[in-house]
Structures are given as C-alpha cells and as structure tokens.
C-alpha positions in Angstrom: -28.4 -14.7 31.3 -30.2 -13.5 27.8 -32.0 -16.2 25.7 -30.0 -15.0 22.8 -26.1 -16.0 24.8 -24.9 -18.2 22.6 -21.4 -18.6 24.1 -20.5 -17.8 27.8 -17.1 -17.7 29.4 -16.9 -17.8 32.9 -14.5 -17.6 35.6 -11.6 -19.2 32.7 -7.9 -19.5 34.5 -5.7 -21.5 32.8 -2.0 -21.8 33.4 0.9 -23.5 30.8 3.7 -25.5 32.3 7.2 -24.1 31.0 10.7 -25.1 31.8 11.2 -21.7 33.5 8.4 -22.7 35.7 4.6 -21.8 35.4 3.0 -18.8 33.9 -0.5 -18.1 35.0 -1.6 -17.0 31.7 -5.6 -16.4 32.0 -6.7 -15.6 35.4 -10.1 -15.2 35.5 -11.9 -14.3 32.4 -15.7 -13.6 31.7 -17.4 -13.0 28.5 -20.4 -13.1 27.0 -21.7 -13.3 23.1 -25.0 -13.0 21.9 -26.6 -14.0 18.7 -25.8 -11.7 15.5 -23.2 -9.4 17.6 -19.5 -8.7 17.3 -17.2 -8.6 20.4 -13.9 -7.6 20.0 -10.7 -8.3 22.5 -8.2 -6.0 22.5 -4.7 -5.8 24.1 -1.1 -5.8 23.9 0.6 -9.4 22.9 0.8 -11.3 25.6 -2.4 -10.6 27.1 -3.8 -13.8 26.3 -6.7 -13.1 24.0 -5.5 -15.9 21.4 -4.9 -18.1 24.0 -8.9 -17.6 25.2 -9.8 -18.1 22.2 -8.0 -21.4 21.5 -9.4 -22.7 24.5 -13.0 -22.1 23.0 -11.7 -23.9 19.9 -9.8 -26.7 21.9 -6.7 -25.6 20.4 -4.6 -25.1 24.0 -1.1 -26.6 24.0 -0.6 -29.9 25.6 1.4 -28.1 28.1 -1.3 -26.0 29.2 -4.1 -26.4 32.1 -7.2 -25.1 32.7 -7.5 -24.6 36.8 -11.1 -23.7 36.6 -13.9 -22.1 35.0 -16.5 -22.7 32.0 -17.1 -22.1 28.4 -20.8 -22.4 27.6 -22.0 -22.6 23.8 -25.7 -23.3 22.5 -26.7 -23.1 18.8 -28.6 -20.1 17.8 -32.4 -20.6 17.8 -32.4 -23.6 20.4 -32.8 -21.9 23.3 -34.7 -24.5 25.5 -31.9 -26.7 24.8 -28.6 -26.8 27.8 -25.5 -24.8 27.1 -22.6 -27.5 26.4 -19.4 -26.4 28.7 -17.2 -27.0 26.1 -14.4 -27.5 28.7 -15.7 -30.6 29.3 -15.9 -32.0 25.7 -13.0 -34.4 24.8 -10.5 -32.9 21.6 -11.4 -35.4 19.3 -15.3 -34.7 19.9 -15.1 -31.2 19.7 -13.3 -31.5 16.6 -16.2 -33.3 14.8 -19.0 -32.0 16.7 -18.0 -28.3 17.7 -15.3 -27.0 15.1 -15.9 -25.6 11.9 -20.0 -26.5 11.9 -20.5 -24.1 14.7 -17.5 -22.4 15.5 -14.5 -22.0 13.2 -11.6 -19.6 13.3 -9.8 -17.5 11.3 -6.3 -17.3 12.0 -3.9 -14.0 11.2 -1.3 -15.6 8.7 -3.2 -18.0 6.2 0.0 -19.6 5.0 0.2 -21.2 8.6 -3.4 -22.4 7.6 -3.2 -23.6 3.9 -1.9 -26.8 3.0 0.9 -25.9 0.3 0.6 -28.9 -1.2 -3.2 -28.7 -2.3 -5.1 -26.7 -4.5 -7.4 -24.4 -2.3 -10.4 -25.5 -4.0 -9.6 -29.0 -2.1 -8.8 -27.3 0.8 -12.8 -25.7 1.0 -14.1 -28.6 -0.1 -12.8 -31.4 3.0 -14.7 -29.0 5.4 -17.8 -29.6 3.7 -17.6 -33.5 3.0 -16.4 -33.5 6.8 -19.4 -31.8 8.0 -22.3 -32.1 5.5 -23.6 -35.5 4.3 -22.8 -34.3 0.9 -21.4 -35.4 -2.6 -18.2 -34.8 -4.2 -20.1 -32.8 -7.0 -22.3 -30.9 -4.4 -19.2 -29.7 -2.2 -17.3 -29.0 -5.3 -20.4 -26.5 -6.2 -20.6 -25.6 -2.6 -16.9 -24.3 -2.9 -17.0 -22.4 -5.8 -20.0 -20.7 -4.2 -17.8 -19.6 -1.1 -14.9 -18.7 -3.5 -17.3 -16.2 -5.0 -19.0 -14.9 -1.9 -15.5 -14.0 -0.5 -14.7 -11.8 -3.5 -12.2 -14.1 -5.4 -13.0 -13.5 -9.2 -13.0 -16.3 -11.6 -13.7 -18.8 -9.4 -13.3 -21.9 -11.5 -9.9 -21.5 -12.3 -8.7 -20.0 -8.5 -10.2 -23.2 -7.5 -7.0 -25.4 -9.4 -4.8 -22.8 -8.0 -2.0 -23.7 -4.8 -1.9 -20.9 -2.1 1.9 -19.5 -3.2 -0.5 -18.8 -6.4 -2.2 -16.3 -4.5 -1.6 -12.7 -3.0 -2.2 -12.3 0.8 -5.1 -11.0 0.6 -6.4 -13.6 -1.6 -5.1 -16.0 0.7 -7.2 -14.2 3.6 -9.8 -14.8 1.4 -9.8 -18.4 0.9 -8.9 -18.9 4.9 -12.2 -17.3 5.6 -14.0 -19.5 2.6 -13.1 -22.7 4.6 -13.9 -21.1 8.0 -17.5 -20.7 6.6 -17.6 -24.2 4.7 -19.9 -25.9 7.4 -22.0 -22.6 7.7 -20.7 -21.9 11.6 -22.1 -19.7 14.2 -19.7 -18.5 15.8 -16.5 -16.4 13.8 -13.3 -16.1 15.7 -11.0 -13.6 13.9 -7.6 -13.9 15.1 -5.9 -10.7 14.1 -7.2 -11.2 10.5 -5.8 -8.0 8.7 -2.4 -8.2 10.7 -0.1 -9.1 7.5 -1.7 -7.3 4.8 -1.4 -3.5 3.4 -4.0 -0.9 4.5 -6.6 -0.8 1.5 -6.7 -4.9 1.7 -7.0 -4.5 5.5 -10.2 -2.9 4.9 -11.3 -5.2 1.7 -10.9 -7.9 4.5 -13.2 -6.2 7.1 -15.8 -5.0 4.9 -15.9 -8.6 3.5 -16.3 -10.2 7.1 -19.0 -7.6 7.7 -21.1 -8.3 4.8 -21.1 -11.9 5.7 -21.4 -11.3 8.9 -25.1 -10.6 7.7 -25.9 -12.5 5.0 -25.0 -15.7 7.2 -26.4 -14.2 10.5 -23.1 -14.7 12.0 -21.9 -14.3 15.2 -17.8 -12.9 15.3 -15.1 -12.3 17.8 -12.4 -10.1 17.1 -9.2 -10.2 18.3 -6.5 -7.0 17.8 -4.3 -4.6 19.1 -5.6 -2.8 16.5 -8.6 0.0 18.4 -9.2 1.2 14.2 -10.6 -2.2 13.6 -12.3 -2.2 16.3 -14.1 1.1 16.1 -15.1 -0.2 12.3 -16.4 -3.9 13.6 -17.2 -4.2 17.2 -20.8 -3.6 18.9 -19.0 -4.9 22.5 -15.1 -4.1 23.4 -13.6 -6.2 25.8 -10.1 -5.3 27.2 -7.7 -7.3 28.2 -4.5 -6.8 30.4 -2.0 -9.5 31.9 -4.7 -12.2 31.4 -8.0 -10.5 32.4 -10.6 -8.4 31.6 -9.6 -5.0 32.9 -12.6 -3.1 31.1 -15.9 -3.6 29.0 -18.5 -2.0 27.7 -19.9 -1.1 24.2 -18.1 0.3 21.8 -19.4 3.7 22.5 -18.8 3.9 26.1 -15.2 2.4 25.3 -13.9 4.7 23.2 -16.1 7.9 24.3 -16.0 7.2 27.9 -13.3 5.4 28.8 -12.8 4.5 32.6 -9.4 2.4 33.1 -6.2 4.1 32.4 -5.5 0.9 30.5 -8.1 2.0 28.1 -6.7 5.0 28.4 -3.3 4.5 26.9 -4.1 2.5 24.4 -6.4 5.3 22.9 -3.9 7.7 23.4 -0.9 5.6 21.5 -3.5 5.6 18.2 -2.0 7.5 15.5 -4.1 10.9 15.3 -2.8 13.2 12.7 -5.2 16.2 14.5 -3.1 16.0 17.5 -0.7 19.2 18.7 2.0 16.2 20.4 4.6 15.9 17.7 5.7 12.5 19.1 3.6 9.2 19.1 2.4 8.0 22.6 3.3 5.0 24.3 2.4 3.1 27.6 5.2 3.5 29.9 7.0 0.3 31.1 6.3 -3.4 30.2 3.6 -6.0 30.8 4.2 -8.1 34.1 5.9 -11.3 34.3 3.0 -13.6 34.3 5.7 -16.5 35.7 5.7 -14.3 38.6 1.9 -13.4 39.1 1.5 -10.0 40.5 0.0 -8.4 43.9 -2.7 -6.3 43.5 -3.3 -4.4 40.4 -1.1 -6.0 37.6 -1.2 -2.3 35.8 0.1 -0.7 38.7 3.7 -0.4 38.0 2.8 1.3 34.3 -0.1 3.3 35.9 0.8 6.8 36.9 -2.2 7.4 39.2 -1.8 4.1 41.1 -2.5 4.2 44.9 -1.5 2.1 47.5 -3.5 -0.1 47.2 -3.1 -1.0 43.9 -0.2 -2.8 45.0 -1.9 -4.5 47.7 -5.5 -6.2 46.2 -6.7 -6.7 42.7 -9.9 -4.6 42.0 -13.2 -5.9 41.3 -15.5 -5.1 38.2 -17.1 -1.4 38.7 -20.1 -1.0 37.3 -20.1 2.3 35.7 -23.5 1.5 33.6 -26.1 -1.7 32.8 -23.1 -2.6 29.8 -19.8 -0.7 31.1 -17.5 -2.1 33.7 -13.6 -1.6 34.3 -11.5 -2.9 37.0 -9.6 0.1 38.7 -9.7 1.4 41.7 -10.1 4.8 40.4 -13.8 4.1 40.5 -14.1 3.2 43.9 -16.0 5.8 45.7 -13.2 7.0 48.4 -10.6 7.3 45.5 -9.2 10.5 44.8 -11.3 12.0 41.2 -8.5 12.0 38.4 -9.7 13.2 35.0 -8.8 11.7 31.4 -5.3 12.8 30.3 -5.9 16.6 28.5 -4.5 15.3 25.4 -7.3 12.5 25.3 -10.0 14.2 26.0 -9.0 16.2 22.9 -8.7 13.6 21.1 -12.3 12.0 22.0 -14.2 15.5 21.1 -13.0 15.4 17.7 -13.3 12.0 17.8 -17.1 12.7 18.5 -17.6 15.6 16.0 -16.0 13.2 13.1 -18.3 11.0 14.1 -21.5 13.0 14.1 -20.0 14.7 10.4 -20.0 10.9 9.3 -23.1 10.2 10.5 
C-alpha cells in the first residue's frame, strides 16, 4: 500500500434489513484514495455508490449492517501514524473527530442540507466554532472568507441571507462553503451538479477543481454522469449491483474500456458525431439485490455472456499495473469479442477531440 493512501476500503459488504426481506446492497467493495487525487464512482442508481460513501461518513441507516470489511483513513502528511478503520469508530465520535475536519460531504440537493430557518452565514459558521478553537468574530471572518472563495459576490450581505434567498447554484455554493469550514481532507461529492442547468453545472465543477488545489484536497465523485467524470476524475471506479466491476484511470476507462458494463454506459452518452439516430440504452434492468444473483450479476443484460456467467462471479483481471475489470471476457480461454463498432467510433473521435484540445 502507497505512503500517500489516505483512505482505503476493503472487502465492504453491507446488507439493510427491509420488510420485503434483506437486500445485500454492497458486496464486496475495494477502493483506494491517495493524497491530492480525484476518484470518481460511477453507475446507474441503485448501485450503491452513495450508500459506500455514507458508510465512510457514518451516515448508514439504522436498518443497515455492515457483514464485513474495513474503511482505513490517515491524515495527509502523517504517514508513520496507523490508519483508523473507521468501521470501528462509534457515530457520535466520528462525528466530532472524523466529519467535517477531515472528511465532509457534499450532498446533490442543498435544500435537503440547509437549515431554512437560518441565515447561511450561521450555517458556515457552527462548522467552524465546532471544529476550531475559535471566536465568534474569527469564524464570522472565517465565513465570509469561504463565501468569497466559492464565488458568491458581495459576501457581507449573502451572509444575512436564508437559503430560499438563493438560486441553486448559489445554494451549491454555500453547501460546499460549509463542507470546507473545518479545512477537510477528504471531499465526497454526492452527485453535486445533478439539480442544476448546464452552464452552472460546469460553474460548480470548475469551482470544486480550483479548490481542489488551492486546499490540497483530496475528492470523490459520485455520478451517473461519464461528462463529469471525463472533466474531474484522475481514477474511475465502476460500479454495478453493489461492486466494483471495472477500474482503472481515466484514460484506460474511457479509451480502453474492458467490461461491457463500461461499455454501455459509454455508448448511452449523448454524441452528436454519431450515424445512430436513436440514443443507446443498456438492455434490461439491474438485478434484484433482495434476491442476490448467481454468477455474473450483468449477465442477464450482457449480450456476450457465457455459461459461466451464470454459474460463478468473476475475479478482478488485471489488464495493466492501474486497470482491472471483472468479466470473464478477459479470461484467457474466453472467446475474443471486440468493442461494439459504434464505440469504437465513438472512442477515435473521442481521442482526436482530445489530442485537438490538447
């Protein structure tokens, strides 16, 4: 394991209790994140990538249980010092030791977030007294600071200002200003751009990005969205059905893709190059998690599934030192199959656009 892992998640299954029975929702997930980086998780809903990341915030449901597995974290810079398994921590601890001051999270809809009843000025301002052995006067200043470093103008008066005051974007805004009052590691980005127009969708990312590096942040993304992550991510992980089904950088993810997974999501982005006049979608639906699939839990959806797809569930391939996917495909008696003709289309000019940008 690097000096520079800063959070580690190994071997996480966690199941939630439900009236219809239980639903095995995260069955074996590993993840790494090093210091300064960006990983992003992407799937359909329902593949559990909030849910992963709740359980690194100790925001699981009571009705959920974690069956086995770890979630390491060590600050940045104190790397002779043990990795705390965060599993392990109780709520109330984590909340004062863990949350906010070295991980915080940014959740998709910030009126779910903000307090409608408090000027957002306030609202900045209890993370800091919280965390930091601080003032009034000091965290007031401290707030107005964060107001203007996530773009809001006029500070001083936004600062009086209640959150139905406030456009969405604005509101995006001030949800990532209290995220960063304690001066965290570790960003989780829970679908951050989901609710807002295009233009502000990219306001939001470019804003994340440029304190990404003024604060020497670490951030996880988590989308559906593959345009976000081709703008963010350094690392892609993809998730199907509650587990890791391929990773790798974002190169080798979105030029060489290996699991056909990976596949259709690329294929179902909008491309206004493309010579298909309908929109592509992944045939069928995700499995039942309540009723945990045999073998591959992409088989029924994957049209060059073998037999024995239905039989075991395949291991990590390694396809290079930072690329691995979990199909059979890539095991060396399977039959060769090549990437979709449409897709492969699709990546050249992807790679041409990207060597014009360049």
């Amino acid at each position: 394991m690097s000096a520079e892992t800063i959070l580690k998640i190994s071997d996480l299954d966690i199941s939630f209790r439900t009236n219809a029975g239980v639903v095995h929702a995260i069955r074996g997930v590993d993840m790494d994140l090093q210091k300064g980086e960006t990983v992003a998780v992407v799937g359909e809903s329902g593949s559990g990538k909030s849910v992963t990341m709740k359980a690194v915030m100790g925001l699981l449901d009571s009705n959920a249980v974690v069956n086995s597995g770890e979630i390491l974290y060590r600050r940045p810079g104190d790397e002779d010092a043990q990795m705390i398994d965060l599993l392990k921590i109780g709520k109330k601890q984590l909340r004062q030791d863990i949350n906010g001051q070295h991980i915080a999270m940014v959740f998709q809809d910030p009126m779910t977030s903000l307090d409608p009843t408090m000027p957002i000025g306030r609202q900045i301002m209890e993370g800091i007294l919280l965390h930091k052995n601080v003032s009034q006067s000091e965290a007031r200043r401290r707030a107005l600071e964060l107001l203007e470093l996530v773009g809001i103008n006029d500070a001083e008066k936004r600062f009086k200002n209640y959150p139905h005051q406030l456009s969405g974007g604005m509101r995006q805004r001030v949800v990532i200003a209290i995220a960063l009052s304690a001066d965290p590691d570790i960003l989780i980005c829970d679908e951050p751009t989901t609710a807002l127009d295009v233009t502000i969708q990219a306001k939001i990312l470019e804003l994340i990005k440029s304190i990404q590096e003024k604060m020497k942040l670490s951030v996880i993304y988590i989308t559906h969205d593959l345009g976000v992550v081709a703008k963010v991510a350094d690392y892609v992980n993809v998730m199907y059905a509650g587990r890791i089904v391929e990773v790798g950088n974002v190169n080798e993810i979105f030029y060489e893709p290996c699991h056909p997974y990976t596949w259709g999501l690329l294929s179902a982005m909008p491309d206004i190059n493309t010579d298909d006049d309908r929109l592509y979608s992944i045939p069928g639906s995700p499995p039942n998690l309540l009723h945990e699939p045999v073998g591959d839990a992409f088989a029924d959806r994957n049209p060059f599934a073998m037999a024995i797809d239905k039989k075991a569930a395949p291991p990590m391939f390694k396809i290079s030192e930072t690329h691995f996917a979990a199909t059979w495909l890539l095991h060396p008696d399977a039959p060769k199959v090549e990437l979709p003709e449409e897709l492969r289309h699709r990546i050249e000019r992807a790679r041409k656009e990207a060597e014009q940008y360049l």
